[in-house]
N, C-alpha and C positions, 0 to 999 in steps of 0.2 A: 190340321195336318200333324200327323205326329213328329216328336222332332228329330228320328232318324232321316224321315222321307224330305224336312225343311233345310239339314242340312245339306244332304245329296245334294237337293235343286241349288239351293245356292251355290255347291261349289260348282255346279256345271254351269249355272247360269257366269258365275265371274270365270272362270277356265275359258269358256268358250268366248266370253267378249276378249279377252286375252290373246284369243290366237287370231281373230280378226284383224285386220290393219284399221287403223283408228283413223280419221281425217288429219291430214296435219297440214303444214303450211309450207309455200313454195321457198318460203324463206330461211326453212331450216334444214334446206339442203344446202350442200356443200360440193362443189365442182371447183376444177382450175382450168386456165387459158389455155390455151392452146402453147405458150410460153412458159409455164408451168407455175405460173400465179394464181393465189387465189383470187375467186369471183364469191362476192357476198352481196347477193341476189336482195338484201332488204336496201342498196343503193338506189334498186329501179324504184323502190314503192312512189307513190304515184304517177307512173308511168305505165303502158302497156308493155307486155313483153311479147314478142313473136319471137318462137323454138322453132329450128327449123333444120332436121336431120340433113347433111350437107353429104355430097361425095363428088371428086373430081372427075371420073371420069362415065357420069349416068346423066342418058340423055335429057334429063331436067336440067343439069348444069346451066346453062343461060340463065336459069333464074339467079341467078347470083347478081346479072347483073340490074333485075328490077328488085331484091331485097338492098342492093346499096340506095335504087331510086327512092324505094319506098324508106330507108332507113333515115334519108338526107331530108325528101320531106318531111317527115312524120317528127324528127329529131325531138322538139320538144314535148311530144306524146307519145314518146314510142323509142322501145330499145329492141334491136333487130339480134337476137343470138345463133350465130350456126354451131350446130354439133355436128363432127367430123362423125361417121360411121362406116364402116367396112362390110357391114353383115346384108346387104344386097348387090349380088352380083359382085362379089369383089371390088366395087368398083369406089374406095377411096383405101387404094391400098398400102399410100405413101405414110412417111414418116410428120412427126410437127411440122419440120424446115419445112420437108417439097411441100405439103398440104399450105403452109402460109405462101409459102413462092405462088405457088401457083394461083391463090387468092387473089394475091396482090398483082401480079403480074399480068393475068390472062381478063379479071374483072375489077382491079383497084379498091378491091375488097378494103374496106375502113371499119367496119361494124366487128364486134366483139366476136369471135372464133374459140370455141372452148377446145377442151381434151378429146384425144378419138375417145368415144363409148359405144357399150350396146347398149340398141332402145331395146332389144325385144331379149326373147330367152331367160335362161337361169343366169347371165350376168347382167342383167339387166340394171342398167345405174339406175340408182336412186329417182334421178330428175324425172325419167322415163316412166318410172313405177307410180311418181306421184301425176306426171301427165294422162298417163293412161290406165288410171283406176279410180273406178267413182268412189270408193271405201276412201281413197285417197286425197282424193281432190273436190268432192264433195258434190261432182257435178255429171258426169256420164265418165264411162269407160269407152276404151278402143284398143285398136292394136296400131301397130306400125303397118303401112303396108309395103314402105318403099323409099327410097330418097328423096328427100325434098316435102315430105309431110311438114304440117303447119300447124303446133301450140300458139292459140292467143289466150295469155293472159290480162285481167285485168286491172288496174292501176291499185287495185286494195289484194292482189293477190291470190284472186279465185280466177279458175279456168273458163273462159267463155266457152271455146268452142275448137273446134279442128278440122283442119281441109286438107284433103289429099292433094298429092304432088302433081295430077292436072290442076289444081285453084295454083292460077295466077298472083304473085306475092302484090301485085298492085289491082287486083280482082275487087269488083265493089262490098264482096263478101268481108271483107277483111274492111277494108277504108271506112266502110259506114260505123264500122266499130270504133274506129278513133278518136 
């Protein structure tokens, strides 16, 4: 190859891995609590992680109260995360306070509660882009389709798998992985 044509290919072959999203790790993202702490997500390593897009007032809600069952069993294998989101149906349209009141008050919600975010679209947080991009996470891609969707990660920090907001938070899909 002459060496006009060796450099072109090179430079398009490095440009192009460049604009690709590279695999990276769940642990070098960064989010805060819903109290406006940070969460440094390498606390969980050896533990599983279940994501799970939360909103107060979308007829999934109830599950809230089997992600605490599942949380309280599972505690030594398992860390339960909700993310507050707004973009279906409106329906977590509250601020920190009412979103935590309403946790605690309506399901006695104890399990970690992050910042509201978007999973989907051009704001899409971070967390979301590494949950739902195989480039990303090294393992399949998705979209959101709703509240109450289910990331399980696992205790070395690669993505298992993802269940829509009919799978039950205590559904044997989820339990046999613990």
């Amino acid at each position: 190859m002459n060496p006009f044509k060796a450099f072109f290919a090179t430079l398009f072959t490095q440009s192009g891995s460049n604009i690709k999203a590279e695999k990276s790790s769940i642990y070098d993202i960064s989010m805060r609590s819903l109290t406006g702490k940070p969460i440094d997500f390498t606390n969980y390593k050896g533990k599983h992680i279940l994501f799970v897009n939360v909103a107060s007032k979308c007829g999934f809600t109830p599950q809230y109260k089997d992600l605490e069952t599942l949380s309280n069993t599972y505690k030594d294998a398992l860390v339960v995360i909700g993310v507050p989101c707004n973009q279906f149906g409106n329906q977590e349209p509250g601020n920190s306070e009412d979103i935590e009141t309403f946790c605690e008050v309506n399901y006695g919600v104890t399990f970690l509660i992050t910042e509201k975010v978007a999973v989907k679209g051009k704001n899409q947080h971070p967390l979301y882009k590494w949950l739902t991009q195989e480039s990303r996470n090294g393992n399949k891609s998705s979209s959101v389709k709703w509240n109450f969707q289910k990331y399980l990660v696992d205790p070395k920090g690669e993505l298992l798998d993802y269940y829509y907001s009919t799978t039950s938070p205590l559904s044997k899909k989820i339990t046999k992985k613990l």
